[in-house]
C-alpha positions, 0 to 999 in steps of 0.5 A: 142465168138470171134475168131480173129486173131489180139492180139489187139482185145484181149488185148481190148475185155479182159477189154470190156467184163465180159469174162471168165469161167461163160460165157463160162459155161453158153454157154456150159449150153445154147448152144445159143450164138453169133459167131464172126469172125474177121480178119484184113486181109490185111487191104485194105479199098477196100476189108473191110466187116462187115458183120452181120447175125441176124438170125444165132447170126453170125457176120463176120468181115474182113480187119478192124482193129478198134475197132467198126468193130474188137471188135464185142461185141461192136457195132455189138453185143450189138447193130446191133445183140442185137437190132434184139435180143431185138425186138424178146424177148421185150427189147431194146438195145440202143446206150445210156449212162446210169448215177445216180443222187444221191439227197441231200435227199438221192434218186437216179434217173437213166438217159438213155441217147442217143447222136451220137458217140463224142457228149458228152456221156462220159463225161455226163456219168462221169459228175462231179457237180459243186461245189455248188452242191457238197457241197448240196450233189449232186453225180453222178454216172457211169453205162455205157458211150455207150450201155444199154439194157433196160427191162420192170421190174414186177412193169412197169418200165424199167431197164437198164444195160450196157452190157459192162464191160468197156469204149472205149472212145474218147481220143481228147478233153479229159481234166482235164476240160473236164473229170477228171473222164475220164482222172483219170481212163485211169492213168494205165492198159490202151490201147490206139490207135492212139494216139501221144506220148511224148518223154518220152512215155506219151500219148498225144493228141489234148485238154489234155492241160497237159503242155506236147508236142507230139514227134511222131504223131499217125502214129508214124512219128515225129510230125508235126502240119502243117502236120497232128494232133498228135492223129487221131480225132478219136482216143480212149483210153481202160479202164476197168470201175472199175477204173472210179471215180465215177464207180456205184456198181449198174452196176454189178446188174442183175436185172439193175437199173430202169430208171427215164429219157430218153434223146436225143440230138445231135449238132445243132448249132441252132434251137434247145432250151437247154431242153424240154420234150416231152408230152407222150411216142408217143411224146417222140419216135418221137422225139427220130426218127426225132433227128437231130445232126452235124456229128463229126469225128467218122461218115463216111463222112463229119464233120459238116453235119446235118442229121437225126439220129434216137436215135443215131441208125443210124449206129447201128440198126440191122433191118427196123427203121419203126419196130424199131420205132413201138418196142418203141411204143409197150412200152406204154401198160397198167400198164407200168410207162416208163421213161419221154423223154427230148431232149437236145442241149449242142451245142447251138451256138451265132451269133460269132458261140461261145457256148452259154451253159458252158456244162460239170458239168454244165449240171447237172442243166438241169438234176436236172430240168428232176428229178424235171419234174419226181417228179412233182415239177419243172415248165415248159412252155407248147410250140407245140414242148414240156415242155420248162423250164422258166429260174427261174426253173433252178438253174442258179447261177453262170453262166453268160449267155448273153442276146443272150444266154438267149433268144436262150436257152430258147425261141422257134424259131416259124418260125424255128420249122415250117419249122423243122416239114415240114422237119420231115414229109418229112423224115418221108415219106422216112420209107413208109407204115410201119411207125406206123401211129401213129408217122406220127399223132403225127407230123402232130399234131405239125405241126398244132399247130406250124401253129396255 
């Protein structure tokens, strides 16, 4: 429960959450729930406070307008609060898209899947597949695009839901190309901020590529490019998820829908191949603890940085990372069936700093190699670092690759991953004493077998 003093907050919480008389009967019934109290105040970058209190369930948030500090179910609930929730009851709470894969043959596998903010989350979680594979019959599915809470089911296995009811995407970059599932849900009852806008009061923004020219910049002065760009990098649109295209029934189901992957992945530029799956859950957590990813314009700080962003947590985890990581551990018990852990980079750059992956609906040829990976059926090269596909196991027809692409894609930079892991345990040792032991063996295992 929210109390706020800005309409804004409001309007947006009002298509975010499944609010309503159920929540509030369930809050009467259980008396326990989680107080928010936001105000934007005089909105003085000097005198901005959010501030969380995971013992009280309390959240409180002054001098901040936006949506991740004035919308608390979001980040600062089903995140920061959530995850102290979940290390206390035996769950997880993840800054994760959650997606289903529909098979020619009629089986659907759900991905839980863990980038930085504006690293891509939305647009693989409305992904659509290449046409190739939409005459195979390949469908995707859309749970969530930002948060899953996860829980070990009766049968071992872990279930997602998205606590959110909606999305609050990044609006630049936001294409017809990009995500035309996106761009289709936010056509009407939507919000958006700081955005441009057309002289006809069409929302516009930098990469909608729609033909039309901004005639106000987001701060509502006529636009002018050398000056500043129509939409605020960071600009977002609001939509309820039910208008997505490929909305997923299953995202309003109680019981979550049981996760076959979990993957992890940020921007390198370099270094890092286009997939490789972890060996076990220890393996896979480390990877998850060590991710590297270049900061966009939705982190604080500069653009471009690479630093260490434990499974997209780093601004979200509400308690130590050495517990966190020890949480994911406790996972890996008798009888559990955990979902297998990949890593990706769809950001792979050439020498002429150029992508060298096409990305977007083609990103679902790697996601057939993960379900294939699952099922016991598709190939891959055993590497120190993980299971490497070979270029014959994935399903590459139609995309032109280069020689450089290739060998960048698919191969392993030992000398680079050597010094990755020395860099890795330097990290590691930052955490202390209460770093499970057990990630510290797994990278000094690696590390030697890199030497060796």
């Amino acid at each position: 429960m929210e109390i706020t003093d800005s309409p804004y907050v409001v309007a947006n919480m009002r298509i975010m959450t499944r609010m309503g008389a159920p929540a509030l009967a369930r809050i009467e019934r259980e008396g326990r729930f989680v107080k928010g109290l936001h105000s934007t105040g005089e909105l003085d970058p000097e005198r901005r406070f959010i501030m969380h209190f995971p013992e009280e369930l309390t959240i409180k948030s002054y001098g901040s307008g936006y949506g991740g500090n004035a919308l608390l179910g979001k980040k600062c609930h089903a995140l920061r609060i959530a995850s102290h929730q979940a290390r206390q009851e035996g769950w997880l709470a993840e800054h994760m898209l959650i997606l289903g894969i529909e098979t020619p043959q009629g089986r659907t596998h759900y991905i839980a899947a863990a980038f930085p903010s504006a690293c891509g989350k939305t647009n693989l979680a409305m992904l659509i597949p290449p046409e190739g594979y939409r005459r195979a019959g390949w469908k995707v599915w859309t749970i969530g695009d930002d948060i899953c809470w996860m829980r070990p089911g009766a049968d071992g296995r872990l279930y997602a839901i998205n606590p959110e009811a909606g999305f609050f995407g990044v609006a630049p970059g936001t294409s017809a190309k990009s995500n035309p599932n996106a761009l289709a849900s936010v056509q009407a009852n939507t919000i958006f901020t700081n955005v441009g806008v057309t002289a006809d009061h069409q929302p516009w923004w930098e990469g909608i590529d729609n033909g039309l020219t901004p005639a106000l910049d987001w701060r509502g002065e006529p636009f002018d490019p050398a000056k500043r760009p129509a939409a605020h990098p960071n600009a977002r649109f609001t939509v309820s998820a039910r208008q997505c295209p490929s909305y997923s029934p299953m995202a309003e189901d109680p019981q979550g829908v049981p996760i076959s992957a979990i993957v992890c992945g940020g921007r390198r530029a370099s270094l890092a191949p286009l997939v490789f799956q972890a060996r076990d859950w220890t393996h896979g957590v480390l990877v998850g603890a060590a991710m590297g990813s270049e900061t966009t314009a939705a982190a604080t700080g500069a653009v471009g940085v690479m630093r260490r962003d434990p499974m997209a947590m780093k601004p979200f985890c509400g308690y130590n990372f050495a517990d966190y990581f020890a949480h994911w551990l406790s996972f890996d018990r008798p009888g559990a069936q955990l979902p297998a852990i990949f890593h990706v980079n769809w950001f792979r750059k050439g020498d002429d700093g150029a992508f060298l992956w096409p990305g977007f609906g083609d990103n679902l040829r790697v996601l057939e190699w993960m379900i294939g990976r699952v099922e016991g059926r598709a190939g891959a090269v055993e590497t120190p670092i993980g299971h490497l596909p070979a270029e014959a196991d994935l399903n590459l027809e139609g995309v032109a690759l280069s020689d450089e692409a290739r060998a960048k894609l698919f191969g392993l930079d030992h000398a680079g991953w050597q010094a990755e892991f020395a860099s890795i345990g330097r990290y590691l040792e930052d955490y202390g004493p209460r770093l499970p032991q057990a990630l510290r063996a797994e990278q000094q295992r690696i590390a030697r077998a890199l030497a060796a």
